[in-house]
Each structure stands twice: as structure tokens, then as C-alpha cells.
KEVOSE-852546 format. One record per residue (C-alpha): x, y, z; residue number from 1; chain. Coordinates in nm, 2 decimals, padded with zeros to 4 digits. Layout:
BEGIN
<c1=X&c2=Y&c3=Z&n=NUM&chain=A>
...
//
This chain:
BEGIN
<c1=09.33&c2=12.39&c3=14.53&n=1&chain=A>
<c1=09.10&c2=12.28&c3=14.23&n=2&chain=A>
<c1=09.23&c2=12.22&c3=13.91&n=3&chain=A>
<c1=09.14&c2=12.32&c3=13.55&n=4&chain=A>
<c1=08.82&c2=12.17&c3=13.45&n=5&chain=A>
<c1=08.70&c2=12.08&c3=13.79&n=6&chain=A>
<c1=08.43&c2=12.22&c3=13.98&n=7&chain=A>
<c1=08.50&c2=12.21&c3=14.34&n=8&chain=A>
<c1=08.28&c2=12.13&c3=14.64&n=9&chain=A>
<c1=08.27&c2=12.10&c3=15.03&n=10&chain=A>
<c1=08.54&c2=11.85&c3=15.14&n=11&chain=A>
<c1=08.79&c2=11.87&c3=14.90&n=12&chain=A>
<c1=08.57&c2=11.67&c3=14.61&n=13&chain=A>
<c1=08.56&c2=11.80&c3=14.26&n=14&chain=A>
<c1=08.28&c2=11.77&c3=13.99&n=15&chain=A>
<c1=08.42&c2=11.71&c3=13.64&n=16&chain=A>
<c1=08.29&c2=12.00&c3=13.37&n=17&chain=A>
<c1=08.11&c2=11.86&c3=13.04&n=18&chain=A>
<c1=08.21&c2=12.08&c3=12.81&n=19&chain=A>
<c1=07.98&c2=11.86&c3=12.52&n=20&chain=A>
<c1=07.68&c2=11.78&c3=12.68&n=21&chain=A>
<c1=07.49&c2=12.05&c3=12.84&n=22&chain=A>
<c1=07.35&c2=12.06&c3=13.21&n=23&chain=A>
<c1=06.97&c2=12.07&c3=13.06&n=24&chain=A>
<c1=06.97&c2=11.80&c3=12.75&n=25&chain=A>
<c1=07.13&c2=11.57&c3=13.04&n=26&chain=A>
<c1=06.90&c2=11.66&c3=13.29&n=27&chain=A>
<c1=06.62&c2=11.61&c3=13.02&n=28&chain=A>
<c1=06.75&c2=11.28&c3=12.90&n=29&chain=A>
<c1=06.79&c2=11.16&c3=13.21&n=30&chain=A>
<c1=06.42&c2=11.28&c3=13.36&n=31&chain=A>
<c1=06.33&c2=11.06&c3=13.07&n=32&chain=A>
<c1=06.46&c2=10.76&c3=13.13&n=33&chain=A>
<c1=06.41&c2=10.76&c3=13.49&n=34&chain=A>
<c1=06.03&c2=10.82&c3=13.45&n=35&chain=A>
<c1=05.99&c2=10.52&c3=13.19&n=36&chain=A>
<c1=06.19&c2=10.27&c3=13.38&n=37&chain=A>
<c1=05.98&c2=10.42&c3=13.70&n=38&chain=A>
<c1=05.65&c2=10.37&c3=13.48&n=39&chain=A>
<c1=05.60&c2=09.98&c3=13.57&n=40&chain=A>
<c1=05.53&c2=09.88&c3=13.17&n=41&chain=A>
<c1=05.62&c2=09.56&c3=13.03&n=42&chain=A>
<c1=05.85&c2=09.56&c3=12.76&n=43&chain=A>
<c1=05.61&c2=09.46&c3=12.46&n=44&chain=A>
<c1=05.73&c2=09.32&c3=12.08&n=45&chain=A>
<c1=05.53&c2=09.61&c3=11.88&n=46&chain=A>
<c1=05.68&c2=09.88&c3=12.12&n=47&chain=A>
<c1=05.60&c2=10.12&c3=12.29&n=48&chain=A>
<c1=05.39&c2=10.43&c3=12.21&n=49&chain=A>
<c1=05.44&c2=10.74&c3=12.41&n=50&chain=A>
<c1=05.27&c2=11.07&c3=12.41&n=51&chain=A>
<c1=05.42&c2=11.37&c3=12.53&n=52&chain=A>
<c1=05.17&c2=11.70&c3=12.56&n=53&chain=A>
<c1=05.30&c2=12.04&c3=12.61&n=54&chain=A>
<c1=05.12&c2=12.32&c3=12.71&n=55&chain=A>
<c1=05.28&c2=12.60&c3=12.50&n=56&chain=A>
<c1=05.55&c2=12.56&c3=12.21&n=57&chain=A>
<c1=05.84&c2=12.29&c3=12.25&n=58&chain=A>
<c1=06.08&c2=12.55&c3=12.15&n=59&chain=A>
<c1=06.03&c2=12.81&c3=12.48&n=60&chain=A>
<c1=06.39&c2=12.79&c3=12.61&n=61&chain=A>
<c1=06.21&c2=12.68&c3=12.95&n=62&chain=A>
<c1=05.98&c2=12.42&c3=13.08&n=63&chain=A>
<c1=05.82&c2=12.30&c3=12.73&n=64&chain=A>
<c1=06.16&c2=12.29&c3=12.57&n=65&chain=A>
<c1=06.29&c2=12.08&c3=12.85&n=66&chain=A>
<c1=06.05&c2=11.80&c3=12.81&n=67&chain=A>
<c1=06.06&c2=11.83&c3=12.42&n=68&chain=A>
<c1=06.44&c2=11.76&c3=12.45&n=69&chain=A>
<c1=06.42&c2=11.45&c3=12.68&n=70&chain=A>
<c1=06.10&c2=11.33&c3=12.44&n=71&chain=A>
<c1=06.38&c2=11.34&c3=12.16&n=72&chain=A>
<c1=06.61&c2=11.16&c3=12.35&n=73&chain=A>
<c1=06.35&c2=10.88&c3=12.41&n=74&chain=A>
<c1=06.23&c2=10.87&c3=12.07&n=75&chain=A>
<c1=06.63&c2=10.76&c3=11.95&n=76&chain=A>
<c1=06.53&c2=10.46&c3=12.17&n=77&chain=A>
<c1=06.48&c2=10.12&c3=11.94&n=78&chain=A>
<c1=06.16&c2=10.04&c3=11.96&n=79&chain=A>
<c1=06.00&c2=10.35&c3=12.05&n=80&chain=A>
<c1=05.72&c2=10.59&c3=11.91&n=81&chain=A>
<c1=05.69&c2=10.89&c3=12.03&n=82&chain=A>
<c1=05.41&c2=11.18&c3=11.95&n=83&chain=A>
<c1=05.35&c2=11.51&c3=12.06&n=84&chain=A>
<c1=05.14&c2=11.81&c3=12.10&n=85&chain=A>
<c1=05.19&c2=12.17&c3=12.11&n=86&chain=A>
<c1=05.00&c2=12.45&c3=12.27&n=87&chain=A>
<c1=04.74&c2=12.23&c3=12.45&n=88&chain=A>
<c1=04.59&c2=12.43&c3=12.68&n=89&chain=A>
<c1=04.50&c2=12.30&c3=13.04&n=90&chain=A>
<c1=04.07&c2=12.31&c3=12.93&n=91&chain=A>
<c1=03.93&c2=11.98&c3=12.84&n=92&chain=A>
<c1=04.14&c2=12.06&c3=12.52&n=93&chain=A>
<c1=04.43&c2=11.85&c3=12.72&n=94&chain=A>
<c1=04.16&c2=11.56&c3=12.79&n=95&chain=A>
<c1=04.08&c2=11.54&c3=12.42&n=96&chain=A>
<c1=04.42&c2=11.50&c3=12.32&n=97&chain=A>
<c1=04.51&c2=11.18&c3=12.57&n=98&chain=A>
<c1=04.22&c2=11.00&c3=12.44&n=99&chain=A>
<c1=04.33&c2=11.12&c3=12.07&n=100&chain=A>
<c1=04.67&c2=10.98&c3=12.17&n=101&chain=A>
<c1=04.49&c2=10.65&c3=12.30&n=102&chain=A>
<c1=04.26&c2=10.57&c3=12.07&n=103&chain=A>
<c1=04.40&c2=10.71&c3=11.75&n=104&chain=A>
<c1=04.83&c2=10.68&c3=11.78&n=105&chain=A>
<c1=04.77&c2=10.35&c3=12.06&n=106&chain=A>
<c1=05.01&c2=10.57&c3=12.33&n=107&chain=A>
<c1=05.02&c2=10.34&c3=12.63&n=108&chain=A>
<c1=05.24&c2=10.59&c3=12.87&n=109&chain=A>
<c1=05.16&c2=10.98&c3=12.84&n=110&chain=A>
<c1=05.38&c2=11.24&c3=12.98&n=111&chain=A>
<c1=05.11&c2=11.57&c3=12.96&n=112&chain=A>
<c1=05.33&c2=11.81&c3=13.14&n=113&chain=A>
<c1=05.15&c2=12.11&c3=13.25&n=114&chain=A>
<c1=05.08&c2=12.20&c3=13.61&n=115&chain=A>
<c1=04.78&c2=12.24&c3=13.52&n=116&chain=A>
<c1=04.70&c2=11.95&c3=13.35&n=117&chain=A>
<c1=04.66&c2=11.72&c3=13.64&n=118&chain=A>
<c1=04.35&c2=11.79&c3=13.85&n=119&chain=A>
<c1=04.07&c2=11.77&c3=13.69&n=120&chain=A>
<c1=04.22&c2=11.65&c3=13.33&n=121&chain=A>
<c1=04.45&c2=11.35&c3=13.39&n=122&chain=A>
<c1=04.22&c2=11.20&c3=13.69&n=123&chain=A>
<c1=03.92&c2=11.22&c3=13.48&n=124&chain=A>
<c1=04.07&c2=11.03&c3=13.20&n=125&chain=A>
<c1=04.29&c2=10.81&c3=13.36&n=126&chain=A>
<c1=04.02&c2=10.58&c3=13.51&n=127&chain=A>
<c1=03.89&c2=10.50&c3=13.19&n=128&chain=A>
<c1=04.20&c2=10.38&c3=13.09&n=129&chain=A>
<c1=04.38&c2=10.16&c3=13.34&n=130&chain=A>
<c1=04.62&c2=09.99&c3=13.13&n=131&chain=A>
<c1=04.75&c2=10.34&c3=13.03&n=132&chain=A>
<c1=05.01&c2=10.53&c3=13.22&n=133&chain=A>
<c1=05.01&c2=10.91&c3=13.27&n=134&chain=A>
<c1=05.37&c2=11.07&c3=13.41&n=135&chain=A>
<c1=05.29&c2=11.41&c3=13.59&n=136&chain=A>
<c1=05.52&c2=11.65&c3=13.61&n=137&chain=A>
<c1=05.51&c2=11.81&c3=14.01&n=138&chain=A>
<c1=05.45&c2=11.57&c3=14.24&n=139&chain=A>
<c1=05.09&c2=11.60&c3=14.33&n=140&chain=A>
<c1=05.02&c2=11.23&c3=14.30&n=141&chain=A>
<c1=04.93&c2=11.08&c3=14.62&n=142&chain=A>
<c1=04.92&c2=10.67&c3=14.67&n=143&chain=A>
<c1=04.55&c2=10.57&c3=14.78&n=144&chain=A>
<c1=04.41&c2=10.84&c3=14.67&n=145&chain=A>
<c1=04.47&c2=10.89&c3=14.28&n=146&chain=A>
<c1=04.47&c2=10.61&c3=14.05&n=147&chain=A>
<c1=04.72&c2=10.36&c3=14.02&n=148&chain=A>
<c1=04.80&c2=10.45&c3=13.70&n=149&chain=A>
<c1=04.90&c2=10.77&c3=13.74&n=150&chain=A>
<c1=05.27&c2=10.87&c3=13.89&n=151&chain=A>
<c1=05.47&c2=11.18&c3=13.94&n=152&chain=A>
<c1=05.80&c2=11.30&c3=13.87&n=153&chain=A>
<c1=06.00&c2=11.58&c3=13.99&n=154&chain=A>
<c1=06.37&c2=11.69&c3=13.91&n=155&chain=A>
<c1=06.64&c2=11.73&c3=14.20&n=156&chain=A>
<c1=06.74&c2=12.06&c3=14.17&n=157&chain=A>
<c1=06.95&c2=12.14&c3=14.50&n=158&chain=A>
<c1=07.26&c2=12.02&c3=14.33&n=159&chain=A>
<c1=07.18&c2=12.29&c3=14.06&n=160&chain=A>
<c1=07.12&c2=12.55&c3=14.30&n=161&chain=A>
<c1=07.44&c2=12.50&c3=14.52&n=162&chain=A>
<c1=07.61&c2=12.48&c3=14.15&n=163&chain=A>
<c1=07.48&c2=12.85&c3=14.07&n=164&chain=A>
<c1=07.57&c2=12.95&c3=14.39&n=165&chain=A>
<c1=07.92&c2=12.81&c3=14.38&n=166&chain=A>
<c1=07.97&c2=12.97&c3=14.05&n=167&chain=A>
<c1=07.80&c2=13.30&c3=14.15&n=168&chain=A>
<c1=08.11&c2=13.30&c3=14.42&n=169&chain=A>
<c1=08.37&c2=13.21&c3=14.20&n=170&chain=A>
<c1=08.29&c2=13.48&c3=13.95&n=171&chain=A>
<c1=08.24&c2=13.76&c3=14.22&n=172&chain=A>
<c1=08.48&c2=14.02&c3=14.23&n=173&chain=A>
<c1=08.37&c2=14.16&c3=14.56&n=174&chain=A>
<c1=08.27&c2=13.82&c3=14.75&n=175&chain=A>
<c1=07.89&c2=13.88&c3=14.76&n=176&chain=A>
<c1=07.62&c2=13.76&c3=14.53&n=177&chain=A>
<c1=07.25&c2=13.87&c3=14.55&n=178&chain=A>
<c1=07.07&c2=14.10&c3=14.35&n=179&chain=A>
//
């Protein structure tokens, strides 16, 4: 039987509700931090300059605003600049700005987060920048075949989906969910 303010799950195990801190800003916080302590950099004394690169407006309840929130969560971090740009659109506009954010701001990991931003964008500027990292949100980065200075992330979402699924259940009066 689960109790009041658990979740339950398969097995009898129950997953504790955060009433505070919502599912998202966690996730993006988290995404965050993973995918700098992933990114190989040594910790340096002037910091560390990071650009993030969205390819519509940070506020678009979605995708952009995901990214925007763990990029605020990073930028409380001592010792940590971070800049950003809105509305870049996956044309050479996108190369433009990383070398903007290289040359200009001195960004040394970049996090440009479209799909679309990947092939052709990041691999034509990443080789001219090797001790630059670019963070690519999707997974497309192959080892051996992309530069070494390039990585991808990707969420977990399955333990979202059984979540919404386990709530969908709960919440149904008849014991179906679909649509």
C-alpha cells in the first residue's frame, strides 16, 4: 500500500515526491553538470568560459528553455562564465557565433543545442579549435570518426515515461489510458 507522498513502483519500492524542486530544473541541472564533469577540461585559475547557443528563444517552455535553465544553474557555479545566444538559426549563422564565442568571450566548452547544429556546423568548426569543447545534444557523435573534441549528451527518459504512465493509471477512473 503506498503512502502519502510516495510514488510507488514495481516491487514494493517507492519514489519520494519533490514538492520544491521540479522534475525539469532538476533534470536541467543535472544534464548540466554531468556534461561538464563528462567534458575532460582541466580546472583552470581564470575559469571557465562556457557558451550555450539556442536555436529559438530560451523562454519556449520546451527544449530551448530546458537548456537555458541548466545554463543558469551552471552559471551559480564559482568560477564560472557563462554566455548565450538566442534564435541562432542552424545556417552558418550557428558557426559564426562559436567562433564569436571563441575568439571574442574566450568560451573553452560550447553547448550549441540544436539538432541541427551538429553536421555540418560543429564539425566544421571544431577542427580549428582543438582545445575547445563542443557538447551536442542527441547523440550523433561517433568515436573515430568525429573529432575528439566533440561529445554528445542525451537525457534518460524511460524513468519519465514509466512515471507518466504510472500517473496516467493512478489518475484513471476507468483503468485505461490512451488517447
Amino acid at each position: 500500500m503506498p503512502t502519502r507522498g510516495r510514488i510507488p513502483r514495481p516491487g514494493g519500492r517507492s519514489l519520494h515526491r519533490f514538492s520544491t524542486l521540479s522534475r525539469r530544473r532538476f533534470m536541467s541541472a543535472a544534464a548540466s553538470v554531468a556534461a561538464l564533469s563528462a567534458s575532460g577540461l582541466p580546472a583552470r585559475a581564470g575559469g571557465l568560459t562556457i557558451g550555450f547557443i539556442y536555436v529559438g528563444p530560451k523562454d519556449d517552455f520546451g527544449y530551448n528553455q530546458a537548456h537555458a535553465e541548466g545554463a543558469a544553474a551552471v552559471k551559480a557555479m564559482a568560477g564560472v562564465t557563462v554566455i548565450e545566444e538566442e534564435n541562432v538559426a542552424e545556417t552558418v549563422d550557428v558557426q559564426k557565433t562559436m567562433e564569436s564565442m571563441i575568439a571574442f568571450d574566450g568560451a573553452s566548452l560550447t553547448f550549441p543545442t540544436s539538432f541541427g547544429y551538429f553536421d555540418p556546423h560543429i564539425l566544421a568548426v571544431a577542427p580549428k579549435h582543438p582545445d575547445v569543447r563542443f557538447q551536442h545534444a542527441g547523440g550523433l557523435w561517433t568515436e573515430g570518426v568525429h573529432p575528439t573534441n566533440v561529445g554528445s549528451y542525451f537525457g534518460y527518459i524511460g524513468m519519465g515515461q514509466y512515471l507518466n504512465g504510472v500517473v496516467a493509471g493512478r489518475m484513471s477512473r476507468n483503468k485505461k489510458i490512451g488517447f
